[in-house]
N, C-alpha and C positions, 0 to 999 in steps of 0.2 A: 695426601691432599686430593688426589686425584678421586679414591674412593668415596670422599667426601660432597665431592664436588660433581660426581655422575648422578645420585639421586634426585640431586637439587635439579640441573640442567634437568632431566627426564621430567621433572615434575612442571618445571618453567613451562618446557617447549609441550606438554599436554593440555595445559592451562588456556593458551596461547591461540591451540587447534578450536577446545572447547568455546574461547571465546569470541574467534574465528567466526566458527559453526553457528553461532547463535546469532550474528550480524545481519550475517547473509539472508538472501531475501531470495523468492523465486526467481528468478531468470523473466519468466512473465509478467510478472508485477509490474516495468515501467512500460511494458510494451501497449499490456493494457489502457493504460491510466495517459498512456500518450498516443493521440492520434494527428498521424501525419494529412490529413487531409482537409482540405480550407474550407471553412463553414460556408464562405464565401462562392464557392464554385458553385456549388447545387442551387443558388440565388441564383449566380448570371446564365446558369445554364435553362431556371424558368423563365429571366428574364428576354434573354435570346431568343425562344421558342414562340416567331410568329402566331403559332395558332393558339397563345395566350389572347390575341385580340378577335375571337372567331367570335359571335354573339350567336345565341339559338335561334333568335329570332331573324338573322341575318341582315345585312347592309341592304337598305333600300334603293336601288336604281331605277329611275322612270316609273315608280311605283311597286318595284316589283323586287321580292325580295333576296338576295343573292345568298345563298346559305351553302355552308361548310361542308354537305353533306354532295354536293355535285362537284363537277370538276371544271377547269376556267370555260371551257369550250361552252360548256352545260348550261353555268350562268350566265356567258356571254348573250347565249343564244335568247335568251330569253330578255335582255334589255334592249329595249327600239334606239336605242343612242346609240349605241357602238354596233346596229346590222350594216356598215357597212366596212368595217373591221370584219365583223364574223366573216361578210363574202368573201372578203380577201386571204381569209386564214385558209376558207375553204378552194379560192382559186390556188391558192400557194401548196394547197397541197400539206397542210401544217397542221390538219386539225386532228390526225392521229398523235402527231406530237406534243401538241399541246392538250390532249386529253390521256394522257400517258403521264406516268408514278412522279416525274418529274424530281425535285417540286422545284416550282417557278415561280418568280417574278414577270408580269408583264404590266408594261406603261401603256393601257388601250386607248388610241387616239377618238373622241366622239365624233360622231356622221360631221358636226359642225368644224369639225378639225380637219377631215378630208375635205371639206369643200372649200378651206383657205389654199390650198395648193394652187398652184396657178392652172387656169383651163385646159384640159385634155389630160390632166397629170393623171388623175384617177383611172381615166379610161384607158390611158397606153399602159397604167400596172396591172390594169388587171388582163392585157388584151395577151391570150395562151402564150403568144412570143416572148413577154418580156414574166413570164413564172418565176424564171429565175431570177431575177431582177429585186420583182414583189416579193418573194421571200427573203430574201438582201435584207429588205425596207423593214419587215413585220419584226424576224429576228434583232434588229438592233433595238429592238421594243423589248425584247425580254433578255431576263437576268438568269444565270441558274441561281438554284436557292430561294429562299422563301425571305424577301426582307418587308418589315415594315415600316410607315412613315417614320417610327421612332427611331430606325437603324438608317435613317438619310441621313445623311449630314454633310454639311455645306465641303467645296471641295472635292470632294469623293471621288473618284473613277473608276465605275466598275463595264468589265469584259462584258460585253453582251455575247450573245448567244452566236451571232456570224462575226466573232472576233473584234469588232472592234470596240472601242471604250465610249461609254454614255456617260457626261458631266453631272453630275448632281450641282445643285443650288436650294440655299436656302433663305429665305428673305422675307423679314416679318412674319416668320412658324410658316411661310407654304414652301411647297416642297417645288422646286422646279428639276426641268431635266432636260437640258442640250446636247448639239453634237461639240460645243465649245469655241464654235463661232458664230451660228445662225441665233435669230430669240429663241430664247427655253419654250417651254410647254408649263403649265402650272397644271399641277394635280387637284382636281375637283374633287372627286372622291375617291381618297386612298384606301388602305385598307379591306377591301373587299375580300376576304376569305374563301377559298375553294375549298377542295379534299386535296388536290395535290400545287396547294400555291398559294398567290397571293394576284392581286389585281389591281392597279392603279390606275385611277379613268383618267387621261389627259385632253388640254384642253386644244392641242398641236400635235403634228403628224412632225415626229423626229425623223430627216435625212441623215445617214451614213453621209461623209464631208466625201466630198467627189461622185455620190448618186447621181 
């Protein structure tokens, strides 16, 4: 029996290999055909990329065009609304910083925003003793990172630049920004594109809570 029964088996288990053999597919084949990666990433990642809102023609300030090709300091300097911002960045000592790879957020208070502070306020920030003080003040203005009016959103608390946290608001599409007890600031023109930032013109001088 045994003789009988060895050809068969050998022929079975060849049969078996062969049809094995013929099943099997490359090892690459599903690696190909399947990809681990969300189609969906490569959207939020153009959608995230502030400088999706840079226009060539740049954002117009007091007439004057703010474009992507300068840096915050660059464009600042060049809008009559916010020169007495730019003095301050320059008394603080800030404006290598803020012309520097960054990239930044800043909420730039206008001339008309510094002269709501109560009387002498301006003049004792900027007076050489209180340097340190006025860069306190300026830094709670800016964000690291590049975010745009689209990335506010109501709630929010982000770390500004001297530590402490600046309240986001949003109310009827405008953007505001408090210290979380004092009135917000409302953003007039957001979005302003540098090379290394981003720029929001506000319409209040945001105190640090205890300044």
């Amino acid at each position: 029996m045994k003789k009988h029964f060895a050809p068969l088996l050998a022929a079975l288990a060849t049969s078996l290999m062969l049809a094995s053999c013929g099943n099997d597919k490359p090892a690459t084949t599903e690696t190909e055909t399947t990809s681990t990666v969300n189609p969906a990433d490569s959207v939020a990642a153009m959608a995230g990329d502030s400088a999706r809102m840079a226009k060539p023609e740049g954002v117009m300030v007091d007439g004057v065009a703010m474009t992507a090709d300068k840096n915050i300091v660059e464009n600042a300097a060049a809008a009559k609304s916010v020169s007495t911002l730019v003095a301050a960045v320059k008394q603080a000592g800030l404006v290598e910083t803020l012309s520097g790879p960054g990239p930044f957020t800043v909420f730039a208070p206008t001339n008309a925003a510094f002269d709501k502070l109560p009387k002498g306020a301006v003049a004792g920030l900027m007076d050489p003793a209180s340097k340190a003080k006025l860069a306190g003040v300026l830094k709670y203005h800016v964000i690291p990172g590049r975010l745009v009016a689209a990335d506010l959103k109501d709630g929010q608390e982000l770390t500004t630049v001297n530590g402490e946290k600046l309240h986001i608001m949003v109310r009827d599409g405008k953007v505001m920004v408090g210290n979380g007890k004092d009135a917000p600031a409302t953003v007039q023109i957001p979005d302003v594109i540098s090379s290394n930032g981003v720029t929001h013109v506000i319409d209040g001088v945001v105190l640090p809570l205890g300044k």
